[in-house]
Each structure stands twice: as structure tokens, then as C-alpha cells.
N, C-alpha and C positions, 0 to 999 in steps of 0.2 A: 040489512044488505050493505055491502061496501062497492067501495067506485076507485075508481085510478086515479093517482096523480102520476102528473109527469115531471119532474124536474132534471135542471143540468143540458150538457153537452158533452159525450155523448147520455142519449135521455137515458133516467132509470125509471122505469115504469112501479109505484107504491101500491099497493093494497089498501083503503084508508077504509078503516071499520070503527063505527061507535060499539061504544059497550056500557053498557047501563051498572055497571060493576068499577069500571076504569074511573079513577082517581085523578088523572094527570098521563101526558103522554106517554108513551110506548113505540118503541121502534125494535121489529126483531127482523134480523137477517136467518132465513133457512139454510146452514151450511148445507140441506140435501140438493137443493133446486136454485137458490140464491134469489129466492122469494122473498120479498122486503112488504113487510107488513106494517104499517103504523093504526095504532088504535087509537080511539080520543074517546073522552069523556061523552055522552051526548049531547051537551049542550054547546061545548065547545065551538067557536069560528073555526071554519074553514082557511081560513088568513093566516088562523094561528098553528096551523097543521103546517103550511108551507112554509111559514117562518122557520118553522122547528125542523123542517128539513133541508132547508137552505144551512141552517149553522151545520149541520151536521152530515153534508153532502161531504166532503174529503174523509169522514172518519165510515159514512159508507160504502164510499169508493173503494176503500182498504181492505172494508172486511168482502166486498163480493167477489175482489180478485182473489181471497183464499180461499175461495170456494169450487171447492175438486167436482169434476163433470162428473155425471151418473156414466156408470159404464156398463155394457150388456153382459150376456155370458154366454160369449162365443171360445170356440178353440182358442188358444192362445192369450184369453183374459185372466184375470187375476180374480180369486174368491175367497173371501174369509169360511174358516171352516174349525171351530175350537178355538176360534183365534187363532189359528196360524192362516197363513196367506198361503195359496196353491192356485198352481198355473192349469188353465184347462186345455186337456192335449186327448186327441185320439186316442181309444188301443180298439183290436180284436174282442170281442165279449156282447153280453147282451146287458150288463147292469155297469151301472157307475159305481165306479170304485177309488177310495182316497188311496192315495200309495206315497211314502215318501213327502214332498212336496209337489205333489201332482193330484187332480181331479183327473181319471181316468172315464171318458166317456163312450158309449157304445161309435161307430163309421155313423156319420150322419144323424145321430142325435141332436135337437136341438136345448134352448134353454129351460126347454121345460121335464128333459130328463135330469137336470141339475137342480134345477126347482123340485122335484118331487122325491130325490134323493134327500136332500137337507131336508125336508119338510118329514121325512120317514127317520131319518135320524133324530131329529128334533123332539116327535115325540115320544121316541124310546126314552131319548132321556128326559124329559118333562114328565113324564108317566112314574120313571123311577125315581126321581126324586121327590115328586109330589106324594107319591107312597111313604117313601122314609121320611119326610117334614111332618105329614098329616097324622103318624104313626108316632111319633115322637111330640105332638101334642096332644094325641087321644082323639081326635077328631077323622071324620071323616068327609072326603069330600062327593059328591053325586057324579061328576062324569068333565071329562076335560076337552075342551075344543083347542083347535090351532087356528088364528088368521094373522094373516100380514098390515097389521094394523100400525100406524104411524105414530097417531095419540098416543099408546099406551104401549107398556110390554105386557100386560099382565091385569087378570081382574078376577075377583070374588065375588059371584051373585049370591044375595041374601038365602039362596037355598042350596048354596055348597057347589057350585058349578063352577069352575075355573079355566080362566081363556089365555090363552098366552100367543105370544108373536112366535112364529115358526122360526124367523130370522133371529129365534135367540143361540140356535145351533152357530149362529155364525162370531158367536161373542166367546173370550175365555169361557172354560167350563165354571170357573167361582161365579163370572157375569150370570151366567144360566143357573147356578146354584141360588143363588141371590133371590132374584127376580122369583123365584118357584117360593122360598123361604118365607119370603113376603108376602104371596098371594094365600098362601096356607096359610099364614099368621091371623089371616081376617076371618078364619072357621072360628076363632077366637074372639077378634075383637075386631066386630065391623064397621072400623074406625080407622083415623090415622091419632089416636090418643097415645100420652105416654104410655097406657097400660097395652097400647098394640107396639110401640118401637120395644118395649122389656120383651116380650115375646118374639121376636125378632130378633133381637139381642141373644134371649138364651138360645136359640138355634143355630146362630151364625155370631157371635163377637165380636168380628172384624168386617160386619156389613158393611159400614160404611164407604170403605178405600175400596168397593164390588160397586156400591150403589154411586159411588163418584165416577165410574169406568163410565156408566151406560150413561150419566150428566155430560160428561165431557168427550166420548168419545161412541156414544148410541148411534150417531147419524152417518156413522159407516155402514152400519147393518145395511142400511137402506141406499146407499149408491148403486148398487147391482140390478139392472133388470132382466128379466129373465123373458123377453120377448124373444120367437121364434120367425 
């Protein structure tokens, strides 16, 4: 279980979690929420948790103010959609519709007609692509779910079932290529071994600068909420 620290003026409230695994400090700032975590070793003083956040109180200060506020998805918000950005605006109709640079939604829809467009799109394309990966290694997969998971974009259970994050519709189409390449790759090799990146590799060649987008650039998916 973790407890708060408080330091500074104005305070920043820390997360302070041991970890039976942790080596030596840890401090991660959530670009999603601007959730500041430090983890310690379990043996470690308490003394020395705050020491270590005293030095390094001005270089947290820096990274919480680049931290972009979640925002909803009401009329006139902004939505990743393919990777491209679209403004949500009324029309006349009974489905949401992408048009241009516009999310066209039904008079009075809220965010969960938008939530359930993307999540409908999403598995079209996760469906189709997990077809042509799994078909292109010989393999077959049992059945694919969608959730909105934070952890992870993507998973292969020991008996072919494959789970991927909805909000992968919201990433470039190669981001969502990617991530499906990968999860199929583990019908093969239910590992992260060289002989599962070579599998990987033959599918996709330029995985890399796909699986760097969602490193450095994943925790956009997740700024949108889709409360009504």
C-alpha cells in the first residue's frame, strides 16, 4: 500500500509506494493526470524518500506545468481520430459521422455517442488487421475483446485471445498497425525474446519509429473523457 508525501509551496501531493522489485529510487510524473509517483526500495528510510524529493522539487515543478489538462468530448472539443485532430460540432442525422476535419454528431448526443463510434470503428480495424498478421504467420487467434485500459495497448492470452485498447482508433493508422503486429506476434512466441522482436520484424521492419509514437506520444489517447 502507498501513502502521500507532501512537499514544497505551493504543496505537491507524491504517491510513495515500495516495491519488493525497486533497486533504487524512482520518480514518474503522469503526463495523463500529473500524478507524481515515487517508488523506493522496501527497506529504504522514509528521510530518504524526501531528501530525494527536495533535490528534485524545481525539475518537478517543470515537468507538472507541461502537463495538458484532460479534456471532455463535448460540441466544440477536439478528438484524435486516425491521428488526425477533429472538432466536435452538431449536424441533422442519427449516427456520428467523421467528415473533413469534423466529428459530426447526432442534436443532443452526448460523449458517449462519440465513445461508441470510435470504439465501433476501432474494432473494424483491429479485426482486420489481426486477421492479415495472424494469416501471415499461420496462426490463429480465438476471439478479440476491446477495453480502455491505461497499462497496456494490447495482450495475448496463453490460449490465442487478444485484448487491445479501443483508443487505439485514436493513434496514426501504422500506431494501430503496430500494436495488432505485436499482439499476434505472441501466437508465436509467448515471450518478449529475440525470436519474438524477429517475428515482429518480418511483419512490420520499421516497427520501431510505430512503437516509439505510442512511448512518447501514447498519453494523448487517454486525455479525452467521454463523460455525459
Amino acid at each position: 500500500m502507498g501513502r502521500d508525501l507532501i512537499i514544497g509551496n505551493p504543496p505537491i501531493t507524491v504517491d510513495l509506494r515500495r516495491s519488493a522489485r525497486a533497486r533504487r529510487l524512482s520518480l514518474r510524473v503522469s503526463r495523463l493526470d500529473g500524478k507524481v509517483t515515487l517508488t523506493m526500495p522496501p527497506r529504504a528510510p522514509e528521510r530518504e524518500a524526501l531528501a530525494f524529493l527536495k533535490e528534485r522539487e524545481d525539475w518537478l515543478r517543470g515537468h507538472l506545468a507541461d502537463v495538458s489538462p484532460r479534456m471532455t468530448a463535448v460540441v466544440g472539443a477536439e478528438v484524435l481520430y486516425r491521428g488526425a485532430v477533429l472538432r466536435i460540432a452538431e449536424a441533422e442525422g442519427r449516427r456520428v459521422v467523421a467528415s473533413g476535419d469534423t466529428l459530426l454528431v447526432p442534436v443532443g448526443a452526448g460523449g458517449a455517442a462519440v465513445r461508441a463510434f470510435l470504439r465501433a470503428r476501432a474494432r473494424d480495424a483491429l479485426v482486420a488487421a489481426s486477421d492479415r498478421y495472424a494469416a501471415a504467420v499461420g496462426r490463429k487467434y480465438t476471439h478479440i475483446t476491446l477495453r480502455d485500459t491505461r497499462s497496456r495497448w494490447g495482450s495475448c492470452s496463453s490460449n490465442g485471445a487478444l485484448m487491445y485498447s479501443w483508443r487505439l482508433i485514436m493513434a496514426p493508422p501504422e500506431v494501430l498497425e503496430y500494436v495488432t503486429a505485436h499482439e499476434v506476434a505472441h501466437l508465436v512466441e509467448m515471450n518478449h525474446s529475440s525470436a519474438f522482436w524477429d517475428v515482429v520484424a518480418n511483419l512490420m521492419p520499421d516497427y520501431a519509429a510505430r512503437r516509439l509514437w505510442l512511448r512518447e506520444q501514447g498519453d494523448r489517447l487517454h486525455q479525452l473523457r467521454f463523460d455525459d
